[in-house]
C-alpha positions in Angstrom: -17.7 5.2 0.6 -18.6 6.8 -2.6 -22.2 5.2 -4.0 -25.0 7.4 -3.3 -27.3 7.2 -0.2 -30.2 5.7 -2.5 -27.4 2.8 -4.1 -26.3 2.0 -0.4 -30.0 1.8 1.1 -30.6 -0.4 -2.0 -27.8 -2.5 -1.5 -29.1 -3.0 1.8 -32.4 -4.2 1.4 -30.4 -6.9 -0.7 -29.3 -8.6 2.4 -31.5 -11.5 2.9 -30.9 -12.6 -0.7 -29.6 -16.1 -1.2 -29.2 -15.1 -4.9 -25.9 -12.4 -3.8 -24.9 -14.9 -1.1 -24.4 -17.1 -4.0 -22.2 -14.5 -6.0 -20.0 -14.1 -3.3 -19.2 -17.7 -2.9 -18.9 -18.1 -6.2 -16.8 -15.1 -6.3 -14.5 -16.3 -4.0 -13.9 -19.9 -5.4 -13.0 -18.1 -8.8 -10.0 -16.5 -6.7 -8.6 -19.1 -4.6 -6.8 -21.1 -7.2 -3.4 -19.5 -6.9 -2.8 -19.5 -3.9 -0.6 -23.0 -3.1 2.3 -23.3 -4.3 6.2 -22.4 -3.0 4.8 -22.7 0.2 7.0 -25.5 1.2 10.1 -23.0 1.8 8.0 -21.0 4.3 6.8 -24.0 6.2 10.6 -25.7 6.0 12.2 -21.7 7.2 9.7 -21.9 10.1 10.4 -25.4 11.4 13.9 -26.2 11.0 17.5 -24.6 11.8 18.9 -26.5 8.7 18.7 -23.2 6.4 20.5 -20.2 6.4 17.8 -18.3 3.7 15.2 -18.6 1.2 17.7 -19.5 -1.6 19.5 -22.4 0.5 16.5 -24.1 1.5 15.0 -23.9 -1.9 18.5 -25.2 -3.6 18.5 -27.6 -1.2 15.0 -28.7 -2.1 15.7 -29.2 -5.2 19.0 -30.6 -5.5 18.1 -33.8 -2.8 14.0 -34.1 -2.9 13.8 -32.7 -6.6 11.3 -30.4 -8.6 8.5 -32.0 -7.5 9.0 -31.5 -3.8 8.0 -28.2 -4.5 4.6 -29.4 -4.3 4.8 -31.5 -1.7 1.1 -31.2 0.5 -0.3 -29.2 -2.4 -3.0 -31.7 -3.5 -5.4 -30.9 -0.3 -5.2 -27.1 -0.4 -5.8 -27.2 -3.8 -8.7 -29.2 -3.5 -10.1 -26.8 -0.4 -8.6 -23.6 -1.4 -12.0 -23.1 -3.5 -14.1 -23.9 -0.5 -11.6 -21.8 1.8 -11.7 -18.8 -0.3 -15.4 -19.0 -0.7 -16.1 -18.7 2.8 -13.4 -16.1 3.4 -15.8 -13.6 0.8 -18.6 -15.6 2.0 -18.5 -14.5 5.3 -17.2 -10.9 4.9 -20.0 -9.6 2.7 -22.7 -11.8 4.7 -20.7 -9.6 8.1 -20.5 -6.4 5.7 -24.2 -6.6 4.8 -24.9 -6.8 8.8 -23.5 -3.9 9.8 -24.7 -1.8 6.9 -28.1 -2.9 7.7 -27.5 -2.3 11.8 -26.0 1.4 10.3 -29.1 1.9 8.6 -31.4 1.0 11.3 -29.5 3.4 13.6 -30.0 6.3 11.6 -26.6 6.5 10.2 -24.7 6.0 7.3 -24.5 2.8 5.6 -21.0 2.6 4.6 -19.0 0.3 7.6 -16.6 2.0 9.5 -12.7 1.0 9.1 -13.4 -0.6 12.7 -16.5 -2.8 11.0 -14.6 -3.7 7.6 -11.7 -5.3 10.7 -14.6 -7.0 12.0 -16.0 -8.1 9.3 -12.7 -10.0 8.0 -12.4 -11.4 11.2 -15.5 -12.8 11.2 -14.3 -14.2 7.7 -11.3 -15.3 9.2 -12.6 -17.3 12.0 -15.0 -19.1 9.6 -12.4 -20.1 7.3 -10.6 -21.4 10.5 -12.7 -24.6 10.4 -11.5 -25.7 7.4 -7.7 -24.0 6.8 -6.8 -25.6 10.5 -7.0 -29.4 9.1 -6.0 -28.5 5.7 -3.0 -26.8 6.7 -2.2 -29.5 8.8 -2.2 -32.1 6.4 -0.5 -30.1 4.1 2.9 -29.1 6.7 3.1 -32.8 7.7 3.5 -34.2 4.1 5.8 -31.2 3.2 8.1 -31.7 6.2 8.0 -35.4 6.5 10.9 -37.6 5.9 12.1 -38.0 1.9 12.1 -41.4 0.3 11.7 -44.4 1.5 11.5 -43.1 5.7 8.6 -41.1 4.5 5.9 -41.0 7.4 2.6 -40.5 5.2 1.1 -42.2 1.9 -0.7 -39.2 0.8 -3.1 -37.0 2.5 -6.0 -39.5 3.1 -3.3 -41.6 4.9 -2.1 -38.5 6.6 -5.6 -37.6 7.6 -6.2 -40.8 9.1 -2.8 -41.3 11.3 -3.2 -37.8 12.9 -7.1 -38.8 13.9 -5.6 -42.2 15.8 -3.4 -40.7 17.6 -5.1 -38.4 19.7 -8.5 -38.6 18.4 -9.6 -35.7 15.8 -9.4 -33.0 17.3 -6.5 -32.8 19.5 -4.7 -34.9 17.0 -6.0 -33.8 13.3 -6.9 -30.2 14.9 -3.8 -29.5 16.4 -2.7 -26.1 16.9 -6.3 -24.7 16.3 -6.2 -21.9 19.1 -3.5 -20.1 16.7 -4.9 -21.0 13.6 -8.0 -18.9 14.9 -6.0 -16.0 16.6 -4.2 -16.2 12.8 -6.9 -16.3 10.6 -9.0 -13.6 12.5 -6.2 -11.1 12.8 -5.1 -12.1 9.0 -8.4 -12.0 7.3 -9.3 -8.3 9.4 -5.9 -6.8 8.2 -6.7 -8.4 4.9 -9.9 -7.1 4.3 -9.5 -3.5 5.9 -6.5 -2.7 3.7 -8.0 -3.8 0.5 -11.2 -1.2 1.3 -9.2 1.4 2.5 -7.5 1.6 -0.8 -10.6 1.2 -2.6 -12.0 4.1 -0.5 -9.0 5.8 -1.2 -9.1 6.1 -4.9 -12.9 6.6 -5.4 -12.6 9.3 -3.0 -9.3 11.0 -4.4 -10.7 10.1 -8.1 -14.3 10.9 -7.5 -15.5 7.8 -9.3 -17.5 4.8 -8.2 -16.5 1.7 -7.5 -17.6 -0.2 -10.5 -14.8 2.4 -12.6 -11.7 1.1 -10.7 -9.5 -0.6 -13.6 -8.3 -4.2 -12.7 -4.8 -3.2 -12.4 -5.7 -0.8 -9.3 -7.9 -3.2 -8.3 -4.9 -5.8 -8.6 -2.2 -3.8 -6.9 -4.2 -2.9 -4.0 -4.9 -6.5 -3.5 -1.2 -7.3 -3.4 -1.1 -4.8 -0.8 -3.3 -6.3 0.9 -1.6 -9.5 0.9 1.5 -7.4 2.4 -0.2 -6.3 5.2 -2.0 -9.7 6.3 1.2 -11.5 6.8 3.2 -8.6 8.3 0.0 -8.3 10.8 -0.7 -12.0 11.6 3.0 -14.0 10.9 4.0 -14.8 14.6 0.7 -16.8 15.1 1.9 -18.2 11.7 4.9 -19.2 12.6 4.2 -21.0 16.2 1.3 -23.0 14.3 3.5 -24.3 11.9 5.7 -25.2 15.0 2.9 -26.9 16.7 2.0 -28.7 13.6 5.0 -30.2 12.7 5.5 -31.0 16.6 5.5 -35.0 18.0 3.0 -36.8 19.8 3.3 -38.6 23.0 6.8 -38.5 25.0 7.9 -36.7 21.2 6.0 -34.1 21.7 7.6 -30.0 22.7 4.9 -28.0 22.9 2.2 -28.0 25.3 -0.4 -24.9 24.3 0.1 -22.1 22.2 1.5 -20.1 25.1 4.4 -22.9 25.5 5.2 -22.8 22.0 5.1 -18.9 22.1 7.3 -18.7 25.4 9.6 -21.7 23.9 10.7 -19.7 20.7 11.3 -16.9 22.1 13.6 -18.3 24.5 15.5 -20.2 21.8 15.6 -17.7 19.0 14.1 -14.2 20.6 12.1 -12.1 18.0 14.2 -13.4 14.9 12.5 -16.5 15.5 9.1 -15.3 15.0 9.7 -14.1 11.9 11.7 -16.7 9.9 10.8 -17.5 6.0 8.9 -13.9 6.1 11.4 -13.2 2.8 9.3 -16.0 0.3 6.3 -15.7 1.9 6.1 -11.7 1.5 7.6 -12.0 -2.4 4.3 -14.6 -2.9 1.9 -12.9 -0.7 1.7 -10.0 -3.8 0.8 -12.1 -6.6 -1.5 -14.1 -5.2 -3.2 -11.8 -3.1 -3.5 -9.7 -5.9 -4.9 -12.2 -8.3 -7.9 -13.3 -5.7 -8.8 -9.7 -4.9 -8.7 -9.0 -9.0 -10.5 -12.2 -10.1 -13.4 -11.9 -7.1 -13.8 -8.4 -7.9 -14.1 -8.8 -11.4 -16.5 -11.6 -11.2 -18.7 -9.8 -9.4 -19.4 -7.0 -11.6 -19.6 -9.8 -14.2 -22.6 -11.6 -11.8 -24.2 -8.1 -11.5 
Protein backbone atom coordinates (compact mmCIF):
# COMPACT_ATOMS: atom_id res chain seq x y z
CA UNK A 1 0.00 0.00 0.00
CA UNK A 2 2.13 2.62 -1.53
CA UNK A 3 5.61 0.88 -2.95
CA UNK A 4 5.55 0.21 -6.56
CA UNK A 5 4.41 -3.10 -8.18
CA UNK A 6 8.27 -3.80 -9.13
CA UNK A 7 9.42 -3.00 -4.98
CA UNK A 8 6.41 -5.33 -3.82
CA UNK A 9 7.25 -8.31 -6.43
CA UNK A 10 10.88 -7.78 -5.18
CA UNK A 11 10.04 -7.89 -1.75
CA UNK A 12 8.43 -10.97 -2.51
CA UNK A 13 10.88 -13.04 -3.91
CA UNK A 14 12.67 -12.18 -0.60
CA UNK A 15 10.60 -14.61 1.20
CA UNK A 16 12.62 -17.59 1.69
CA UNK A 17 15.48 -15.58 3.03
CA UNK A 18 16.81 -16.48 6.48
CA UNK A 19 18.92 -13.32 6.27
CA UNK A 20 15.22 -10.92 6.65
CA UNK A 21 13.90 -13.58 9.02
CA UNK A 22 16.78 -12.71 11.04
CA UNK A 23 16.00 -8.74 10.88
CA UNK A 24 12.73 -9.27 12.07
CA UNK A 25 13.68 -11.16 15.10
CA UNK A 26 16.20 -9.02 15.74
CA UNK A 27 13.85 -6.18 15.17
CA UNK A 28 11.54 -7.25 17.53
CA UNK A 29 13.93 -8.09 20.56
CA UNK A 30 15.21 -4.37 20.08
CA UNK A 31 11.42 -3.39 21.03
CA UNK A 32 10.31 -5.55 23.77
CA UNK A 33 12.30 -3.99 26.56
CA UNK A 34 9.74 -1.65 27.85
CA UNK A 35 7.19 -3.38 28.12
CA UNK A 36 7.07 -4.72 32.08
CA UNK A 37 6.64 -2.66 34.43
CA UNK A 38 3.36 -1.01 36.54
CA UNK A 39 1.82 -4.13 35.58
CA UNK A 40 1.25 -5.21 39.03
CA UNK A 41 -1.82 -2.66 39.49
CA UNK A 42 -3.57 -4.26 36.43
CA UNK A 43 -3.10 -7.81 37.64
CA UNK A 44 -4.04 -6.69 41.55
CA UNK A 45 -7.47 -4.51 39.87
CA UNK A 46 -8.37 -7.79 38.04
CA UNK A 47 -8.07 -10.28 40.92
CA UNK A 48 -9.16 -8.72 43.96
CA UNK A 49 -12.22 -6.52 45.39
CA UNK A 50 -9.72 -4.81 47.90
CA UNK A 51 -9.46 -1.56 45.54
CA UNK A 52 -11.66 0.98 44.74
CA UNK A 53 -9.13 2.51 41.63
CA UNK A 54 -5.88 2.74 40.07
CA UNK A 55 -4.62 5.31 42.69
CA UNK A 56 -5.76 3.15 45.86
CA UNK A 57 -4.30 0.14 44.87
CA UNK A 58 -1.05 1.70 43.82
CA UNK A 59 -0.99 3.85 47.32
CA UNK A 60 -1.65 0.95 48.92
CA UNK A 61 1.18 -0.83 47.20
CA UNK A 62 3.34 1.34 48.19
CA UNK A 63 2.61 2.36 51.59
CA UNK A 64 2.53 -1.65 52.98
CA UNK A 65 4.76 -3.77 50.22
CA UNK A 66 6.94 -0.63 49.29
CA UNK A 67 8.67 0.71 46.06
CA UNK A 68 9.96 -2.34 45.11
CA UNK A 69 6.73 -4.21 44.97
CA UNK A 70 6.21 -2.45 41.96
CA UNK A 71 8.31 -4.92 40.33
CA UNK A 72 7.19 -7.76 41.84
CA UNK A 73 7.27 -10.83 38.91
CA UNK A 74 9.22 -8.50 36.61
CA UNK A 75 12.45 -10.48 36.50
CA UNK A 76 10.90 -13.39 34.04
CA UNK A 77 9.24 -11.10 31.53
CA UNK A 78 12.08 -9.20 31.33
CA UNK A 79 14.13 -11.95 30.69
CA UNK A 80 11.47 -13.35 27.86
CA UNK A 81 9.96 -10.12 26.71
CA UNK A 82 12.97 -10.16 24.04
CA UNK A 83 12.22 -13.64 22.94
CA UNK A 84 8.27 -12.74 23.13
CA UNK A 85 8.53 -9.75 21.09
CA UNK A 86 10.74 -11.43 18.60
CA UNK A 87 8.33 -13.97 17.77
CA UNK A 88 5.42 -11.54 17.76
CA UNK A 89 7.38 -9.65 14.54
CA UNK A 90 8.82 -12.93 13.78
CA UNK A 91 5.79 -14.48 12.94
CA UNK A 92 3.80 -11.54 11.43
CA UNK A 93 6.23 -10.76 8.58
CA UNK A 94 7.08 -14.68 8.09
CA UNK A 95 2.57 -14.69 7.76
CA UNK A 96 2.83 -11.17 5.84
CA UNK A 97 5.37 -12.57 3.42
CA UNK A 98 2.87 -15.68 2.79
CA UNK A 99 0.13 -14.05 1.81
CA UNK A 100 1.90 -11.54 -0.38
CA UNK A 101 3.52 -14.36 -2.08
CA UNK A 102 -0.14 -16.47 -2.29
CA UNK A 103 -1.42 -12.66 -3.80
CA UNK A 104 1.14 -12.78 -6.17
CA UNK A 105 0.69 -16.20 -7.32
CA UNK A 106 -3.12 -15.47 -7.79
CA UNK A 107 -2.63 -12.78 -10.10
CA UNK A 108 -3.35 -10.09 -7.72
CA UNK A 109 -1.87 -7.42 -5.93
CA UNK A 110 0.72 -7.97 -3.44
CA UNK A 111 -0.20 -5.70 -0.72
CA UNK A 112 -2.34 -7.94 2.13
CA UNK A 113 -5.71 -7.06 2.57
CA UNK A 114 -6.91 -5.46 6.09
CA UNK A 115 -8.51 -9.17 6.55
CA UNK A 116 -4.70 -10.77 5.94
CA UNK A 117 -2.68 -8.03 8.05
CA UNK A 118 -5.71 -9.51 11.18
CA UNK A 119 -4.55 -12.78 10.16
CA UNK A 120 -1.27 -12.33 10.06
CA UNK A 121 -1.09 -10.84 13.78
CA UNK A 122 -2.97 -13.61 14.80
CA UNK A 123 -0.91 -15.95 13.62
CA UNK A 124 1.83 -13.82 15.60
CA UNK A 125 -0.33 -13.94 18.49
CA UNK A 126 -0.82 -17.62 18.78
CA UNK A 127 2.89 -18.17 18.44
CA UNK A 128 3.81 -15.94 21.14
CA UNK A 129 1.12 -17.88 23.18
CA UNK A 130 3.68 -20.64 23.91
CA UNK A 131 5.89 -18.65 25.67
CA UNK A 132 3.69 -15.40 27.24
CA UNK A 133 1.18 -18.28 28.83
CA UNK A 134 3.99 -19.56 31.41
CA UNK A 135 5.62 -16.34 31.59
CA UNK A 136 2.64 -14.52 32.52
CA UNK A 137 1.91 -17.02 34.86
CA UNK A 138 4.85 -16.91 36.77
CA UNK A 139 4.84 -13.38 36.74
CA UNK A 140 0.80 -12.93 38.33
CA UNK A 141 1.64 -15.52 41.03
CA UNK A 142 4.75 -13.68 42.48
CA UNK A 143 2.90 -10.25 42.08
CA UNK A 144 -0.26 -11.45 43.90
CA UNK A 145 1.28 -13.76 46.42
CA UNK A 146 1.29 -13.16 50.08
CA UNK A 147 3.85 -10.14 51.36
CA UNK A 148 6.56 -10.94 53.84
CA UNK A 149 7.26 -13.57 55.62
CA UNK A 150 3.66 -15.75 54.28
CA UNK A 151 5.05 -15.30 50.87
CA UNK A 152 4.17 -18.56 48.78
CA UNK A 153 7.23 -18.41 46.16
CA UNK A 154 11.17 -17.86 46.48
CA UNK A 155 11.53 -16.39 43.11
CA UNK A 156 10.46 -17.51 39.77
CA UNK A 157 12.54 -20.80 39.44
CA UNK A 158 10.84 -21.74 42.73
CA UNK A 159 7.56 -20.53 41.36
CA UNK A 160 8.15 -22.42 38.19
CA UNK A 161 8.77 -25.56 39.91
CA UNK A 162 5.74 -25.60 42.56
CA UNK A 163 3.10 -24.91 39.70
CA UNK A 164 4.75 -28.03 37.62
CA UNK A 165 4.07 -30.49 40.95
CA UNK A 166 0.97 -29.78 41.35
CA UNK A 167 -0.72 -30.69 38.50
CA UNK A 168 2.00 -31.65 36.28
CA UNK A 169 3.18 -28.89 33.56
CA UNK A 170 0.70 -28.26 31.71
CA UNK A 171 -2.48 -28.16 33.57
CA UNK A 172 -0.49 -26.78 36.49
CA UNK A 173 2.41 -24.32 35.00
CA UNK A 174 0.05 -23.87 31.70
CA UNK A 175 -2.92 -22.91 33.33
CA UNK A 176 -5.42 -20.83 31.70
CA UNK A 177 -3.79 -21.39 28.23
CA UNK A 178 -7.19 -21.65 26.16
CA UNK A 179 -7.57 -17.70 27.00
CA UNK A 180 -4.17 -16.81 26.79
CA UNK A 181 -4.58 -18.11 23.00
CA UNK A 182 -8.15 -16.60 22.39
CA UNK A 183 -6.02 -13.30 24.01
CA UNK A 184 -3.07 -13.20 22.26
CA UNK A 185 -4.67 -14.02 18.77
CA UNK A 186 -7.42 -11.48 18.99
CA UNK A 187 -4.61 -8.92 20.72
CA UNK A 188 -1.81 -9.40 18.30
CA UNK A 189 -4.63 -9.13 14.99
CA UNK A 190 -6.06 -5.89 16.42
CA UNK A 191 -2.45 -4.98 17.13
CA UNK A 192 -1.08 -5.40 13.95
CA UNK A 193 -4.03 -4.30 11.69
CA UNK A 194 -4.25 -0.87 13.32
CA UNK A 195 -0.57 -0.09 13.22
CA UNK A 196 -0.81 -0.72 9.10
CA UNK A 197 -3.91 0.88 8.61
CA UNK A 198 -2.40 4.03 9.89
CA UNK A 199 0.75 3.46 8.03
CA UNK A 200 -1.46 2.96 4.89
CA UNK A 201 -3.21 5.92 5.88
CA UNK A 202 -0.51 8.50 5.79
CA UNK A 203 1.45 7.17 2.81
CA UNK A 204 -1.69 7.27 0.98
CA UNK A 205 -3.05 10.78 2.22
CA UNK A 206 0.81 12.03 2.02
CA UNK A 207 1.76 10.28 -1.17
CA UNK A 208 5.08 9.17 0.29
CA UNK A 209 6.64 5.81 0.86
CA UNK A 210 7.06 4.11 3.79
CA UNK A 211 10.69 4.44 4.40
CA UNK A 212 9.67 8.70 4.70
CA UNK A 213 7.34 8.27 7.77
CA UNK A 214 9.17 10.31 10.66
CA UNK A 215 9.51 8.29 13.92
CA UNK A 216 7.13 10.42 15.70
CA UNK A 217 4.16 9.31 13.29
CA UNK A 218 5.56 6.17 13.35
CA UNK A 219 5.48 6.37 17.35
CA UNK A 220 2.09 7.70 17.77
CA UNK A 221 0.44 5.33 15.56
CA UNK A 222 2.05 2.59 17.55
CA UNK A 223 0.50 3.89 20.73
CA UNK A 224 -2.57 3.67 18.96
CA UNK A 225 -2.15 0.56 18.27
CA UNK A 226 -1.53 -0.38 21.74
CA UNK A 227 -5.05 1.37 22.46
CA UNK A 228 -6.85 -0.76 20.30
CA UNK A 229 -5.27 -4.22 21.34
CA UNK A 230 -6.34 -4.00 24.90
CA UNK A 231 -9.76 -2.42 24.18
CA UNK A 232 -10.18 -5.54 21.58
CA UNK A 233 -8.82 -8.43 23.60
CA UNK A 234 -9.22 -7.23 27.65
CA UNK A 235 -12.05 -9.61 28.79
CA UNK A 236 -9.90 -12.71 27.79
CA UNK A 237 -7.34 -10.67 29.81
CA UNK A 238 -9.06 -10.38 32.57
CA UNK A 239 -10.62 -14.07 33.14
CA UNK A 240 -6.82 -15.38 32.62
CA UNK A 241 -5.51 -13.41 35.20
CA UNK A 242 -8.49 -14.84 37.23
CA UNK A 243 -7.64 -18.37 36.34
CA UNK A 244 -4.11 -17.76 37.10
CA UNK A 245 -4.19 -16.52 40.31
CA UNK A 246 -7.00 -19.22 41.03
CA UNK A 247 -6.26 -22.46 43.80
CA UNK A 248 -5.48 -25.87 43.16
CA UNK A 249 -7.29 -28.82 44.47
CA UNK A 250 -10.50 -28.38 46.75
CA UNK A 251 -9.07 -24.26 46.49
CA UNK A 252 -9.67 -24.08 43.31
CA UNK A 253 -13.05 -21.78 41.58
CA UNK A 254 -12.78 -22.10 38.15
CA UNK A 255 -13.16 -25.01 36.18
CA UNK A 256 -12.63 -23.93 32.23
CA UNK A 257 -12.50 -20.69 30.77
CA UNK A 258 -16.29 -20.83 30.14
CA UNK A 259 -16.74 -21.19 34.18
CA UNK A 260 -14.59 -18.38 34.84
CA UNK A 261 -16.36 -16.38 32.00
CA UNK A 262 -19.92 -17.38 33.31
CA UNK A 263 -18.66 -16.92 37.16
CA UNK A 264 -17.75 -13.10 36.71
CA UNK A 265 -20.32 -12.16 35.12
CA UNK A 266 -22.62 -13.46 37.56
CA UNK A 267 -20.65 -11.77 40.40
CA UNK A 268 -19.73 -8.39 38.88
CA UNK A 269 -21.75 -8.26 35.33
CA UNK A 270 -19.82 -6.36 32.55
CA UNK A 271 -17.93 -4.01 35.04
CA UNK A 272 -16.19 -6.99 36.02
CA UNK A 273 -14.68 -7.67 32.75
CA UNK A 274 -13.16 -4.61 32.48
CA UNK A 275 -11.51 -3.72 35.82
CA UNK A 276 -7.77 -2.04 35.93
CA UNK A 277 -8.57 -1.12 32.06
CA UNK A 278 -7.63 2.76 33.56
CA UNK A 279 -3.49 1.84 34.14
CA UNK A 280 -3.34 -0.51 31.66
CA UNK A 281 -4.76 1.82 28.81
CA UNK A 282 -2.47 4.99 30.26
CA UNK A 283 0.73 2.23 29.76
CA UNK A 284 -0.52 0.55 26.78
CA UNK A 285 0.55 4.13 24.69
CA UNK A 286 4.03 4.36 25.65
CA UNK A 287 5.03 1.14 25.39
CA UNK A 288 3.30 0.25 22.42
CA UNK A 289 4.58 3.07 20.89
CA UNK A 290 8.13 2.66 21.76
CA UNK A 291 8.27 -1.21 20.23
CA UNK A 292 6.44 -0.18 17.09
CA UNK A 293 9.14 2.99 16.89
CA UNK A 294 12.29 1.08 17.80
CA UNK A 295 11.39 -2.25 15.40
CA UNK A 296 10.57 0.04 12.72
CA UNK A 297 13.49 2.00 13.02
CA UNK A 298 15.75 -0.91 13.14
CA UNK A 299 14.73 -2.20 10.25
CA UNK A 300 15.46 0.51 7.94
CA UNK A 301 18.70 0.57 9.81
CA UNK A 302 19.18 -3.50 8.85
CA UNK A 303 18.24 -2.58 5.24
Amino acid sequence: MGDTTEELEAHAAQTGSWARTAKDLFSGAAGGVAQVLLDIIKVRLQTSNKYPNAVSCATSIFRNEGPAAFYKGTLTPLIGIGACVSVQFGAFHYARRAFEERNLQASRPADLSYGQYYLSGAFAGLANSVLSGPIEHVRIRLQTQPHGADRLYNGPLDCIKKLSAHEGVFRGLYRGQAVTYWREAQAYGVWFLTFEYLMAQDMKRNHVKRSEISAPKIAFYGGLAGEALWIASYPFDVVKSKMQTDGFGPDQKYKSMRDCFAKTWKAEGMRGFWKGIGPTLARAMPVSAGTFAVVEMTMRALG
